[in-house]
N, C-alpha and C positions, 0 to 999 in steps of 0.2 A: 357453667361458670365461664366470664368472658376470659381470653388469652391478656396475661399483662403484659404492659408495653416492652418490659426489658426483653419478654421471652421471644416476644414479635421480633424485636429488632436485632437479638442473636439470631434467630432464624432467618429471619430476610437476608442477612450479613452472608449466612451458610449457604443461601441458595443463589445470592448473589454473588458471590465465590466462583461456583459451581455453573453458574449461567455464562461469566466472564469469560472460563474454563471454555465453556461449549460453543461461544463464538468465536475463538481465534481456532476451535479445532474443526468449525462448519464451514470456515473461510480461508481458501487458498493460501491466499496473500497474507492475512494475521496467524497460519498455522506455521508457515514458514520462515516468515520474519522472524515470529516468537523463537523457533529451531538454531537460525539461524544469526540470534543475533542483533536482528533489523528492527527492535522492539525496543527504546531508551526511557527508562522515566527520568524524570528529573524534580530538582525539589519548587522551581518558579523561574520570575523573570518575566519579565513585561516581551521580552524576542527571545526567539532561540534562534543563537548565534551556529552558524558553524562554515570556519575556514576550506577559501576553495584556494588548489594553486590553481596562478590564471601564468605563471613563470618559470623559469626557470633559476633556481638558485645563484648556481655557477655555472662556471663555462670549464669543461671539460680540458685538461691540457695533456693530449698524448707525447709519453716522451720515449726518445733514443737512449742516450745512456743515462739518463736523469739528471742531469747536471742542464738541463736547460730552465729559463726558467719559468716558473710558473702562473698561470694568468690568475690572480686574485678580483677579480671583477668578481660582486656580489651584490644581489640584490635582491629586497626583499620579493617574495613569491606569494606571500598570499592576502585575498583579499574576503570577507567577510558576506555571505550569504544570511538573507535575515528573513525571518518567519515572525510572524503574528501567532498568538495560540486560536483555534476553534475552539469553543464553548458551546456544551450543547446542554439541554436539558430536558427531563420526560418526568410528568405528572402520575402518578399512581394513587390513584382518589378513590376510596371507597364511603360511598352514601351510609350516613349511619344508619338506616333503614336497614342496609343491606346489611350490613356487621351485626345487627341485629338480629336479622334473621338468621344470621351462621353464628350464632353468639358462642356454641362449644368450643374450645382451643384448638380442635382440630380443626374445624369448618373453616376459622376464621383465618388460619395460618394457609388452607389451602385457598380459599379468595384470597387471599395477598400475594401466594406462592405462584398463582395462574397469571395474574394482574403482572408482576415484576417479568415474568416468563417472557409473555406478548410484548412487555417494553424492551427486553435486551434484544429481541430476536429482531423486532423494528430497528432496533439503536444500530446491531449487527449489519442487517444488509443492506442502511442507509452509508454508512461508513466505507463498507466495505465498495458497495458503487459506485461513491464520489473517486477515492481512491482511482476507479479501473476506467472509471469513463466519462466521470465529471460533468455529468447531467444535472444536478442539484445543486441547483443554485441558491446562493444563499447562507450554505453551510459555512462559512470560514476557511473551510478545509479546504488545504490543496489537492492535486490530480496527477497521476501520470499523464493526463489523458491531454495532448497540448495540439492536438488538431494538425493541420499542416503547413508547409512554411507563407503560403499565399495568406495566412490568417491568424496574424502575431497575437499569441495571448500570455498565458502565464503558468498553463500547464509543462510539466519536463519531459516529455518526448514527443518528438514532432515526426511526421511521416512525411521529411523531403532532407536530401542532402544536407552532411556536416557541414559544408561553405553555406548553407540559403538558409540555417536554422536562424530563428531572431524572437526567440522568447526570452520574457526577462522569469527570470528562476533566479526567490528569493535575494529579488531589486539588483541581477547581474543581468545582464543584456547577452545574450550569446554572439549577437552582433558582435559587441566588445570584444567579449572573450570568447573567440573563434579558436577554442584550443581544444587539445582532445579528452581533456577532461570536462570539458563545458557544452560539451556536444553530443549526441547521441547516437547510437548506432542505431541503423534503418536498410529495410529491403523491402521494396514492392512484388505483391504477387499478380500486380496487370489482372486482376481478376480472375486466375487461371492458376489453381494450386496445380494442380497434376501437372502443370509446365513449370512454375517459377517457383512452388511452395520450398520444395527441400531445398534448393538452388540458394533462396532467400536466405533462409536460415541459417545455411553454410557461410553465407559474409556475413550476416550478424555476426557469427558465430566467432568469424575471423576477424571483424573489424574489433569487436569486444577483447580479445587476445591479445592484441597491441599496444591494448593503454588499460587495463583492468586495473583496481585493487582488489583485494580480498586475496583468500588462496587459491580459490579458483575461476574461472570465467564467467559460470553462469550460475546461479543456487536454482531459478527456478521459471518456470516457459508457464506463463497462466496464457490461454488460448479462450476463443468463443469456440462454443460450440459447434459452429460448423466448420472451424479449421479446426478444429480437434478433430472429428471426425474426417474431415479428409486428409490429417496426417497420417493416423491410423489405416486409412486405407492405404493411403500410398507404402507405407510398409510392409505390405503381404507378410509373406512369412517370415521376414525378418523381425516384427515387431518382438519387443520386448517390454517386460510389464515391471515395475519395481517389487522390493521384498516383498512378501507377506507383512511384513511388519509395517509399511509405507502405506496399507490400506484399511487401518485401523479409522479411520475417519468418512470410510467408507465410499471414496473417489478412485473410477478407474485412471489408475496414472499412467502412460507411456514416459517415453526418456530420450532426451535430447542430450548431446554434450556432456552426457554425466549427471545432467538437471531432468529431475520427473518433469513430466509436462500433464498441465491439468486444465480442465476443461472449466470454465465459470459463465454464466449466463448472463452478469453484468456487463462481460467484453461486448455485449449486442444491444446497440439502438439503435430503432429503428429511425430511418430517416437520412442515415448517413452513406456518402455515396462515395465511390473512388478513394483517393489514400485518406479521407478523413475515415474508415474503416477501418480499425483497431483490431488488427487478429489473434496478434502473438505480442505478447510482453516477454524480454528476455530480464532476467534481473537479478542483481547481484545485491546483495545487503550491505556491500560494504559501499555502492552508491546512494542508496537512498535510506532512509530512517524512520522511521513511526514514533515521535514522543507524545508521552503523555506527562502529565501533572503527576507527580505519586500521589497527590489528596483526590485524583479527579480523574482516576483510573475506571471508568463506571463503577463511579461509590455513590452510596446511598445516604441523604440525608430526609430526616426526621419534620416535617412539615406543621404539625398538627392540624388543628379545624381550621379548615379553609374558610374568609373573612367573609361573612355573608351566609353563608353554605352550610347543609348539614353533612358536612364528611370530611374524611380525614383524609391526609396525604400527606404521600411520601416524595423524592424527587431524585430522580438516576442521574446525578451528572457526569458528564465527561468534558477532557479539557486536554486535546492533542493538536499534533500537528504530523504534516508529512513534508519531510525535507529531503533538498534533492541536495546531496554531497559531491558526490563525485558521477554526472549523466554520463560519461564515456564506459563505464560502467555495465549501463544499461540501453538496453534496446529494441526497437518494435517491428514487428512485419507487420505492412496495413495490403487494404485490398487482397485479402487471402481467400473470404468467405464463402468463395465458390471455385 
């Protein structure tokens, strides 16, 4: 007897749950945001707003015996970063032929349970890549990934000095607002980790410690693989490895500044040379954001027989954005990968 629709679509709901589950726990970046915070749904809105100071409130007035008087000079400080949402969507169609032939309730929930599987784990490390290195074009979605200062675009961390930064992030110009929250922290490794690698990391490390929010400096170092790897080396026996409990997702972590440091394969495309080489993400959650839609969190909707077609279909949407809050926050070492 065939599965009814209500039972399918409690089940798909359950495994879509559970799928949602296993990609922010497969991906660095969406495991730790989620941890940490850096994950906002929200209920709509045509932009997501969100306030930068580009100023200073007031003006500081040190006094001798307090009886002098006070400078009241005030002005407003903040000005409005704006984000568009990405919309994404993914087809799950099953030929009736094919539903036919799995016609039992189990069969049939297992081709739909395999089918939604393949779509979140594609939705998974599309997202997760735009996110780290902004190859995917087309997506909507914004980037950390903002190349270097000879080549303005619109990603939020660039790989050349806080003065020479000049990307606009959400429609503010860094040119403009050349301030330490609108700017990003950076160190070059000149292609040569065993010389500049740890070096780097310590003025990230330091320049982030001067203007941070959150409680602390850094929440988390996503690296490529081959500067992963030659951090670890360059640590000999000093290395140190997080909890047991920090490896439940099954990545070996190292630790910087108090932040595990993880290894992801998206930090690597090929074709990129000198500081447009993204080695090290340092990053704090109280600089940047992950919204999504609460309706459009990859949720599932109900398609039926597609117009022409013998089959049916379902469709995963998602509806986020990635917003950059506060870049002073955050920071990147490029040219590290050797």
């Amino acid at each position: 007897m065939s599965v009814s629709t209500d039972v399918l679509a409690s089940t798909l709901a359950y495994v879509l749950e559970q799928e949602t589950e296993a990609v922010k726990r497969r991906h660095a970046f969406l495991d730790y945001a989620d941890k940490a915070g850096g994950i906002v749904e929200i209920d709509g809105g045509s932009k997501i707003q969100v306030p930068v100071a580009v100023k200073d409130h007031s003006v500081i007035t040190y006094h001798d015996d307090g009886y002098e008087a006070t400078d009241e000079t005030i002005q407003d400080v903040l000005n409005y970063a704006e984000y568009g949402w990405a919309f994404w969507t993914a087809p799950i169609a099953i030929s009736a032929k094919r539903r036919l032939e799995n016609s039992g309730e189990r069969a049939v929930i297992d081709l739909y349970t395999a089918h939604l599987k393949s779509v979140m784990d594609s939705m998974g490390r599309n997202l997760n890549a735009q996110i780290l290195n902004g190859s995917l074009t087309g997506t909507g979605l914004q980037t950390l990934y903002g190349g270097t200062v000879a080549t303005a675009g619109t990603g939020f961390l660039e790989g050349g000095a806080k003065a020479s930064q000049n990307n606009v992030v959400g429609g503010l110009s860094k040119a403009t607002y050349n301030i330490p929250g609108w700017t990003n922290a950076w160190a070059s490794g000149s292609g040569a980790f065993a010389t500049n690698g740890i070096s780097g990391m310590n003025s990230i490390q330091t320049q982030i410690l001067t203007v941070h929010q959150g409680p602390k400096p850094v929440d988390l170092v996503i690296a490529s693989e081959a500067a992963f790897r030659l951090y670890k080396a360059g640590l000999f026996v000093n290395e140190r490895y997080v909890a047991q409990s920090e490896l439940d997702a099954g990545r070996m972590n190292l630790m910087f500044a108090g932040a595990p440091v993880v290894a992801d394969l998206a930090m690597s495309v090929a074709g990129r040379a000198n500081e447009d080489i993204f080695s090290m993400y340092f990053l704090n959650f109280a600089g940047v954001k992950l919204y999504f839609h609460s309706d459009a969190r990859f949720s599932l909707v109900e398609r039926g027989r597609a117009l022409g077609y013998a089959s049916d279909t379902w469709q995963v949407n998602v509806m986020a954005q990635l917003a950059g809050i506060h870049l002073g926050s955050l920071g990147v070492l490029t040219n590290a990968d050797a």
